[in-house]
Each structure stands twice: as structure tokens, then as C-alpha cells.
N, C-alpha and C positions, 0 to 999 in steps of 0.2 A: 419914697418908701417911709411907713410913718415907723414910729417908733411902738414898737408892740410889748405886750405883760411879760413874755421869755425876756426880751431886751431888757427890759430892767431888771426881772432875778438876777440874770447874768451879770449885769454892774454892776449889782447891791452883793450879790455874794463876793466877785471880785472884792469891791472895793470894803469887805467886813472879813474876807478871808483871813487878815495877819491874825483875827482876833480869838481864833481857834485853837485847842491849843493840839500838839502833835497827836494825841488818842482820837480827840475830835475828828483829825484828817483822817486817820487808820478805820476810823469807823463809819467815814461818810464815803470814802475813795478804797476800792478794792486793792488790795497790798500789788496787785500783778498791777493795775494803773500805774500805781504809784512808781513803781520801781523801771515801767518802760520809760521813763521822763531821764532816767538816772543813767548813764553810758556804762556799758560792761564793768569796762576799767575801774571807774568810780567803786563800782559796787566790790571788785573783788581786793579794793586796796585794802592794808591792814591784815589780810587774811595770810593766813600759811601754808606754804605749799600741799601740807596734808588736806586743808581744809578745803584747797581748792580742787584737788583732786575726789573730795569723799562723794560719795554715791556713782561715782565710775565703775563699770563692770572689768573683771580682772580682762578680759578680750580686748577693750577701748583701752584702757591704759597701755596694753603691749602695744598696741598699735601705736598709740601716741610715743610711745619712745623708742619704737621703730623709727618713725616719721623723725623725730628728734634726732636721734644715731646716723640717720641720712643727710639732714642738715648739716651735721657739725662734721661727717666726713667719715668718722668713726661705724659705719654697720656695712 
């Protein structure tokens, strides 16, 4: 298999990638990319329980702490 023009962008950007700086990635790499790389957990650490609940609709929430009331023994 000979070594073809993609095979080497591919190396060359590898290997020039550190030299970007984080706007450069935001602007070359779609944010939904970027963030599938990242594990749930990762992303929702630091946050607040408000934070992680905001954009839930009032219906999902009950439900969620229905679900929770169940687990803990308490519904």
C-alpha cells in the first residue's frame, strides 16, 4: 500500500496539531465533535445541580424524581 497526499495531511496535521491554539480547534472542529471525544461525566463536572437540570421540561423533571423517590424507597 503506497503512502498517498491524504496520508500525509493526516500526519502533518497530527503532528502541527499542539501548535493551534484552542479558538483555532473551535473553529476548525465542529463544538458537537469536539465534545463527543469528551465522556458525559467530564463535561457535566463543576456544574450545579440547577445547571444540570436547565432546559428540562417541567414533565421530565417529575418524572426524573419520581424515578429517584423509587430508587431511594421513599415514593
Amino acid at each position: 500500500m503506497s503512502y498517498t497526499m491524504e496520508d500525509f495531511r493526516r500526519d502533518f496535521t497530527i503532528e502541527h496539531l499542539s501548535l493551534l491554539t484552542p479558538n483555532d480547534l473551535r473553529n476548525a472542529v465542529p463544538i458537537e465533535k469536539l465534545l463527543e471525544a469528551v465522556p458525559a461525566e467530564k463535561r457535566l463536572e463543576g456544574l450545579s445541580p440547577e445547571d444540570r437540570l436547565e432546559g428540562l421540561s417541567d414533565d421530565e423533571l417529575q418524572r426524573l424524581l419520581a424515578e429517584a423517590k423509587k430508587k431511594l424507597g421513599s415514593g
